[in-house]
C-alpha positions in Angstrom: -8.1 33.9 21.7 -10.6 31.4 23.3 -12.9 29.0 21.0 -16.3 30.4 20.9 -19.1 27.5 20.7 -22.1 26.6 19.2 -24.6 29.4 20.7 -26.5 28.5 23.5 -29.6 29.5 22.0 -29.3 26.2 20.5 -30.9 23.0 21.6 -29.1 20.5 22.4 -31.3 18.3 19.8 -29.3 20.5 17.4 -26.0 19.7 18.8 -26.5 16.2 18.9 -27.4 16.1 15.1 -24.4 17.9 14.2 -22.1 15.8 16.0 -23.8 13.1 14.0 -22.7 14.6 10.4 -20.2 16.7 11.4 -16.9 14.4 11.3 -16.6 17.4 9.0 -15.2 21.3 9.7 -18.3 23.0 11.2 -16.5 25.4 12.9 -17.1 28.2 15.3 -15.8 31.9 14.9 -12.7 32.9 16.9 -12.8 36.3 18.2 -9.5 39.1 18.0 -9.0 42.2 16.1 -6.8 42.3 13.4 -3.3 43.0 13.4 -1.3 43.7 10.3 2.4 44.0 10.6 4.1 47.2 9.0 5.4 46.8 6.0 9.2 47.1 5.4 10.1 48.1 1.9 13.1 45.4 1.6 12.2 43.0 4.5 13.5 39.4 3.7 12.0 37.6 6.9 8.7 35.8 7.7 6.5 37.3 9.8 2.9 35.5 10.8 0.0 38.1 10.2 -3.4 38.0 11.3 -6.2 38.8 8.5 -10.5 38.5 8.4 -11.7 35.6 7.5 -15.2 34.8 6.0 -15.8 30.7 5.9 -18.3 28.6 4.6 -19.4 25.5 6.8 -21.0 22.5 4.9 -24.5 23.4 4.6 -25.2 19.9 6.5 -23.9 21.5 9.0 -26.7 23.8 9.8 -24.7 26.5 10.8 -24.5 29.9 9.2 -21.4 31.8 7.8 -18.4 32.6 9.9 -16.6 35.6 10.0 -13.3 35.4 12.1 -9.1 35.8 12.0 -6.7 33.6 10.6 -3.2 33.8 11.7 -1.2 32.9 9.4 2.9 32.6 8.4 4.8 32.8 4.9 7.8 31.0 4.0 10.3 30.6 1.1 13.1 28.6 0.8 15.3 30.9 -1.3 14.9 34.7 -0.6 17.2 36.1 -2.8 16.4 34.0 -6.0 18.0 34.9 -9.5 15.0 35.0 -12.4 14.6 31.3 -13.6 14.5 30.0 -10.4 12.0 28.0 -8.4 11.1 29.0 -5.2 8.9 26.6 -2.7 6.3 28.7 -0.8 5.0 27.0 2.7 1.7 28.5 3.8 1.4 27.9 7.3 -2.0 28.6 9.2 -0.9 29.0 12.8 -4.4 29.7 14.1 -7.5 29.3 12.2 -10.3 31.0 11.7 -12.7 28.7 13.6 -12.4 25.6 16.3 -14.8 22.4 16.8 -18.5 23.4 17.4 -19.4 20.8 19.4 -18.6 19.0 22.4 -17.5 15.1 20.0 -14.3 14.6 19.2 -12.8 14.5 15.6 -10.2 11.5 14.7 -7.0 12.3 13.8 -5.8 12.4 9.8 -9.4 13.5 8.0 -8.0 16.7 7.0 -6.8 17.7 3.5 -5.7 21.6 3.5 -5.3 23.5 0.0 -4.5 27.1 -0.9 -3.4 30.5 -2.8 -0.7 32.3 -1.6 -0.9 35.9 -3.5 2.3 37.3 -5.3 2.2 41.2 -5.5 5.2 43.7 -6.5 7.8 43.2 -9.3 5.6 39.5 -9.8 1.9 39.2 -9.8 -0.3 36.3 -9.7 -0.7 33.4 -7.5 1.0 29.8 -5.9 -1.3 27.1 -5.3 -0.7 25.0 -2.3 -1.7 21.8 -0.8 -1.4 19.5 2.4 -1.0 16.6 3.7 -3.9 14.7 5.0 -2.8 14.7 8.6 -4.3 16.5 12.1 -4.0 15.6 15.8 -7.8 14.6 16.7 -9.9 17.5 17.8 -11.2 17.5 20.7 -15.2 18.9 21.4 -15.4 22.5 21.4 -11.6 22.4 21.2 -9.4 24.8 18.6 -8.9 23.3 14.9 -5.3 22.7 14.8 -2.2 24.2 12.8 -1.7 23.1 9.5 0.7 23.5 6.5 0.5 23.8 2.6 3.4 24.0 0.2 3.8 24.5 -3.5 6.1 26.1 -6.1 6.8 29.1 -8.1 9.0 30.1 -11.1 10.4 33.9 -10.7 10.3 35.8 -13.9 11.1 38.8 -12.9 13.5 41.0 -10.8 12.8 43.2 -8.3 10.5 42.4 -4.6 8.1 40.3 -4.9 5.6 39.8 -1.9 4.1 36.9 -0.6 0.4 37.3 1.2 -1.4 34.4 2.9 -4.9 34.0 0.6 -7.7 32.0 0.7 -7.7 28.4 1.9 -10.0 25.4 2.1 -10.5 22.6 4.3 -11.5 19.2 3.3 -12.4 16.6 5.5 -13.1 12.5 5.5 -15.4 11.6 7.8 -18.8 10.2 7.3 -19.2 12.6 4.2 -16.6 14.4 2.0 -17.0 18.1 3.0 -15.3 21.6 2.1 -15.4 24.7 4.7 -13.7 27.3 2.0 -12.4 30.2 3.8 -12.0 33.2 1.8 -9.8 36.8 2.9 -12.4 39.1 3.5 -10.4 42.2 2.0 -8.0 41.1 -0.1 -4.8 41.0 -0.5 -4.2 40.1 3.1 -1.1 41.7 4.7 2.4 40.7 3.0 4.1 37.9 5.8 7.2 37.4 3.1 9.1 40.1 1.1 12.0 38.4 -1.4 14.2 39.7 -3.3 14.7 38.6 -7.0 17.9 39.0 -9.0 18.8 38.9 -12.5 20.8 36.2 -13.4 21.1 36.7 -16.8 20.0 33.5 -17.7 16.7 32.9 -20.3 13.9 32.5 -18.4 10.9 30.5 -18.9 7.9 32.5 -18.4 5.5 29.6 -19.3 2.5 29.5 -16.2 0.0 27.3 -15.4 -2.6 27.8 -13.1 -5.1 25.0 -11.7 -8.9 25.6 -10.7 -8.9 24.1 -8.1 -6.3 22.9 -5.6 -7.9 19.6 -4.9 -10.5 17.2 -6.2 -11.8 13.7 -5.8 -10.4 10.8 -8.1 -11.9 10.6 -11.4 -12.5 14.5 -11.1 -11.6 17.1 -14.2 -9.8 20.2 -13.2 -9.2 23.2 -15.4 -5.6 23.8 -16.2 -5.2 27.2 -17.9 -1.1 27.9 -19.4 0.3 31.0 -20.9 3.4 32.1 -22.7 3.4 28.6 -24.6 4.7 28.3 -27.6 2.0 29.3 -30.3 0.1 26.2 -31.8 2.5 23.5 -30.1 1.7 20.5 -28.7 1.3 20.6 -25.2 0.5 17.8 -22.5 -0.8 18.3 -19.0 -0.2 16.1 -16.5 -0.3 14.7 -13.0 3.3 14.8 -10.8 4.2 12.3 -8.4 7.4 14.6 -7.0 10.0 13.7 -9.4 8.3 12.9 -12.4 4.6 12.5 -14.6 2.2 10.2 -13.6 -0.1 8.4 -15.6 -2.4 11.3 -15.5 -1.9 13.0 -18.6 -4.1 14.7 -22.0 -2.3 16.6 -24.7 -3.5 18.8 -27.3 -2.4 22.2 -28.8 -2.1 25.4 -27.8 -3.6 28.5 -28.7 -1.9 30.9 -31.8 -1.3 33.4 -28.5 0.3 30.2 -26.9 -2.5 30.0 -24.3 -4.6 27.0 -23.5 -7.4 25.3 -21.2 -7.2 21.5 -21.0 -9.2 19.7 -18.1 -7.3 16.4 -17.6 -9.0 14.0 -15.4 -7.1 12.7 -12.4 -6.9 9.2 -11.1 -3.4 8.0 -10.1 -3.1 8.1 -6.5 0.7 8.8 -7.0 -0.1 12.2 -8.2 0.4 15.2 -6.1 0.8 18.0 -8.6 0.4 19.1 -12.6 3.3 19.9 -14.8 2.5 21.5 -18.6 5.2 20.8 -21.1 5.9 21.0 -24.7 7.5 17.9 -26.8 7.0 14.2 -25.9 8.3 14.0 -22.2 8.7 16.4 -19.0 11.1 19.7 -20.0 11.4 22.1 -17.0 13.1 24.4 -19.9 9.8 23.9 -22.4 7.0 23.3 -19.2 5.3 25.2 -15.9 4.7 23.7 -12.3 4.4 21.7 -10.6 1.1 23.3 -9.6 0.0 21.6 -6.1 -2.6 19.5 -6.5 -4.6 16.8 -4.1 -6.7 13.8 -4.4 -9.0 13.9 -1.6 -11.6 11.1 -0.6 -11.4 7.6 -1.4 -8.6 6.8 -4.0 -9.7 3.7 -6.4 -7.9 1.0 -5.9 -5.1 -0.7 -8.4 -5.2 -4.2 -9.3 -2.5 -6.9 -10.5 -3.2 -9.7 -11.8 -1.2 -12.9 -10.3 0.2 -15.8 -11.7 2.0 -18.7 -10.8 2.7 -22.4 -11.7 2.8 -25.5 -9.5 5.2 -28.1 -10.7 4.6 -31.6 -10.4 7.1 -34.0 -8.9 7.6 -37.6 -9.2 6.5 -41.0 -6.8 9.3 -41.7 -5.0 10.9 -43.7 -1.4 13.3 -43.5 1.1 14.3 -46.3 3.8 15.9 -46.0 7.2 18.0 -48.8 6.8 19.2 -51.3 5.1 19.9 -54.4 7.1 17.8 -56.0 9.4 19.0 -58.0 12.0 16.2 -60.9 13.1 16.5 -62.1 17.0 18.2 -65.8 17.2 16.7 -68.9 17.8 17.5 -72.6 19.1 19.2 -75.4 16.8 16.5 -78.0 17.7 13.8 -76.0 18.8 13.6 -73.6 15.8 10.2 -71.4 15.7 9.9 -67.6 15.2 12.9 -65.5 14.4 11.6 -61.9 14.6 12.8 -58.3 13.7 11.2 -55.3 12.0 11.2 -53.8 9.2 13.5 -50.5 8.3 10.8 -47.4 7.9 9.7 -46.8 4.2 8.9 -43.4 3.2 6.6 -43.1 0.1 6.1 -39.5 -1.5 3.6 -38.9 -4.4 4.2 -35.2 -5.5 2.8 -36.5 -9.3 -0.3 -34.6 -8.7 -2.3 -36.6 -11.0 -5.2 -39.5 -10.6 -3.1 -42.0 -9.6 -2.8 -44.0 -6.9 0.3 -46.8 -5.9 1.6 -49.7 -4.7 4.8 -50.9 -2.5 5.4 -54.5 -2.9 8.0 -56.9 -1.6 9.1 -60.5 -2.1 12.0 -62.6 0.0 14.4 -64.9 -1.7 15.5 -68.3 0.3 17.8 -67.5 3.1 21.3 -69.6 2.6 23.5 -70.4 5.2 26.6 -73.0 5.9 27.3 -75.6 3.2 24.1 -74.5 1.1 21.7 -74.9 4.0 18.5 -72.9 3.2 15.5 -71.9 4.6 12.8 -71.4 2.2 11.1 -67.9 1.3 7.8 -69.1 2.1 9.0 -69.0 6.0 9.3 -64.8 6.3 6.1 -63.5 6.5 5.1 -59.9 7.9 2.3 -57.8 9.4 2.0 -54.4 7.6 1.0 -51.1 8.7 1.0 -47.4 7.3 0.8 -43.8 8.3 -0.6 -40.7 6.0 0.9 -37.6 6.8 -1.5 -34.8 7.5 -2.9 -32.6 4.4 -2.1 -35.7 1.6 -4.5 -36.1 -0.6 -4.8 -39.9 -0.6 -4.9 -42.5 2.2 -2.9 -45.3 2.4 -3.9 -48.8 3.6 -1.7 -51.4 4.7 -1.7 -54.5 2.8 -2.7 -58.2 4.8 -0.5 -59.5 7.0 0.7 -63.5 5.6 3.3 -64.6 3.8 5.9 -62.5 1.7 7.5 -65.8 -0.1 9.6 -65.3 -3.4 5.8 -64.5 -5.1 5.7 -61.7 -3.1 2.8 -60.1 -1.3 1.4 -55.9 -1.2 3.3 -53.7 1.8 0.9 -51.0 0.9 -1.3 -48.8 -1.3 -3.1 -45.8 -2.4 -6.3 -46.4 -4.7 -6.5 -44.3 -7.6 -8.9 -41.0 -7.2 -9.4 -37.8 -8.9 -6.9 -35.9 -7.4 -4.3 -37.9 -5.6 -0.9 -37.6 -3.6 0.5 -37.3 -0.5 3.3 -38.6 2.0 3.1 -41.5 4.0 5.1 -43.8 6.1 5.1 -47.5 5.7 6.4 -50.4 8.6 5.9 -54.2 8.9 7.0 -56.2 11.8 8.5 -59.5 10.4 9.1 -63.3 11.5 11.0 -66.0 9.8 9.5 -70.0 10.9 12.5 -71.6 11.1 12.4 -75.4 11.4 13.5 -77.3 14.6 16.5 -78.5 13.2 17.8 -76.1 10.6 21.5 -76.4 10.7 23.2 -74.1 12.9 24.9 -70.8 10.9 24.4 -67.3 9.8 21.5 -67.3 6.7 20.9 -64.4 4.9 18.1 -63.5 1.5 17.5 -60.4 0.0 14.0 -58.7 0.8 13.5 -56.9 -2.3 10.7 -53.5 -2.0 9.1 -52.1 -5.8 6.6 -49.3 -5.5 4.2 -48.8 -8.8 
């Protein structure tokens, strides 16, 4: 069947202000007759039947009614069910009622599909379905694509029971949140699924529920009629996430005929049905549904709040080394005897105001027979690194004398937030007179940080 456009009698002024709302279903009328299948008194299979269609466009849309077919397929997943069973219908639409109007393309996933499917025979009534938001992008002028709905039913009686496409709706996210509802235009429309219900002998539940609406956005009420509840019980309603009730929920009692209306309102994104039960938690032998039901539009968002907790270290250091090994010099000639100091790694992980301080002080170096050379000979020339990201800066003390008094390495002032890692070196040189006698000395360069 080919995809009818937007008629031609219309400017193109029009089209281009459709395709600037539209991101919607505006939809043009498919032509083809109708074509029921006949009917076949104990037929178990599927068959896809083609009914008249009348749909609604958004009235932003600008464009009038549509009267056209739907093809359309019913499923079960049990066709011979016993009485207390649950049976899940699919509703698929193979070919709808109408394609894209105009010539700009509509993004993939803005579609939400919900549903009836009508039960006639040994069981009357109806199944709500729903869909997933999910669609191929339509192309301009191109055919609205195939989609799917699913929901459940409870058999309470035996016998055949036919299943009839009925009337769907199609919401869509884009730019605006719009409906096209598409109604059969002579109901019921043909039977596409015949099934055949046994009795089990087992008690059956014969609690319903039945749901205004099929969809709606968050924050949304949404009438929720039961019946066969127990008379005056209590009796929550509430949203279903697939295996279980969602935070969704509002209880009250039920009528002295066991009937009731409740109009929960529904937030949790998690929830993709409503269940009805009796008693304090979900009871498939005291409850109805899951009824199909959709959030469509924007979904609130959650929040959760954070926490954490920063522990504070200590001030600590690390050296490379040891022993330092100064070069030799000349019995008789004497002068500089140089080396350098081991690396000194100072971390301040306190986290607090203060700042710190790496000293060091020299004791006489003895040698053979109780030769010394004094402290006051080793003197150094400090320097000192800050690793990227610390909060402090170090600065390297004066180069001079280290002596027994001792003399500052390095530092970090005190601040109002301070901390960091830094690296600390000093080149050093011991004056050692002309005629020291000749031997191996040795001292003890001693490093406090504070």
């Amino acid at each position: 069947m080919a995809i009818l456009g937007p008629p031609s009698r219309r400017s193109a002024g029009r089209r281009r202000r459709l395709a600037a709302v539209l991101g919607v279903t505006a939809l043009a009328v498919t032509g083809g007759g109708l074509l029921a299948p006949p009917a076949a008194a104990m037929a178990t299979a599927s068959a896809a039947v083609d009914f008249p269609t009348h749909c609604i466009p958004p009235p932003i849309a600008g464009i009038p009614p549509i009267d056209g077919t739907t093809t359309a397929e019913i499923t079960v997943d049990n066709a011979a069910p016993e009485v207390g069973d649950t049976v899940k219908v699919t509703y698929k639409v193979v070919k709808p009622a109408a394609g894209n109007p105009v010539d700009v393309a509509l993004p993939a996933d803005i579609m939400t599909p919900t549903g009836k499917v009508t039960l006639t025979g040994a069981q009357t009534g109806s199944v709500t379905v729903t869909g997933p938001k999910k669609n191929p992008p339509v192309p301009g002028l191109g055919e609205f694509p195939p989609f799917e709905m699913t929901g459940t039913f409870t058999v309470t009686a035996p016998g055949e029971i036919k299943l009839s496409p009925g009337d769907y709706n199609i919401h869509t996210s884009y730019i605006l949140e719009l409906d096209t509802p598409c109604t059969v235009t002579n109901p019921p429309a043909p039977v596409s699924q015949t099934i055949i219900a046994t009795d089990g002998g087992n008690p059956v539940n014969e609690r319903t529920i039945t749901l205004s609406a099929a969809s709606g956005k968050p924050g949304e009420r949404v009438n929720v009629t039961g019946a066969k509840f127990t008379p005056n019980a209590d009796v929550t309603v509430a949203g279903w996430n697939g295996s279980a009730p969602t935070a969704d929920k509002i209880t009250s009692k039920s009528t002295s005929t066991g009937s009731f209306t409740f109009r929960p309102k529904i937030n949790d994104p998690a929830t993709v049905g409503i269940v009805a039960f009796e008693g304090a938690s979900w009871d498939p032998v005291k409850g109805a549904g899951p009824a199909a039901y959709t959030l469509i539009g924007d979904v609130p968002p959650l929040s959760q709040q954070l926490g954490t907790m920063v522990r504070n270290g200590v001030l600590s250091m690390t050296q490379a080394g040891d022993s330092v090994q100064l070069s030799t010099v000349d019995f008789g000639t004497g002068g500089a005897s140089t080396g350098a100091l081991h690396t000194v790694t100072v971390k301040d992980f306190r986290g607090g105001p203060a700042g710190w301080s790496l000293t060091g002080r020299v004791t006489d170096l003895t040698g053979p027979g109780g030769a010394k050379i004094d402290a006051g000979k080793l003197s150094w020339t400090p320097s000192c690194t800050t690793k990227a990201g610390s909060p402090s800066t170090c600065a390297a003390g004066s180069p001079g004398a280290v002596g027994s008094a001792g003399a500052t390495l390095a530092s970090t002032p005190d601040g109002a937030f301070t901390g960091g890692e830094f690296t600390v070196d000093a080149g050093l040189s011991l004056d050692v007179p002309a005629f020291t006698p000749p031997g191996t000395y040795a001292g003890v360069l001693t490093l406090t940080l504070t």
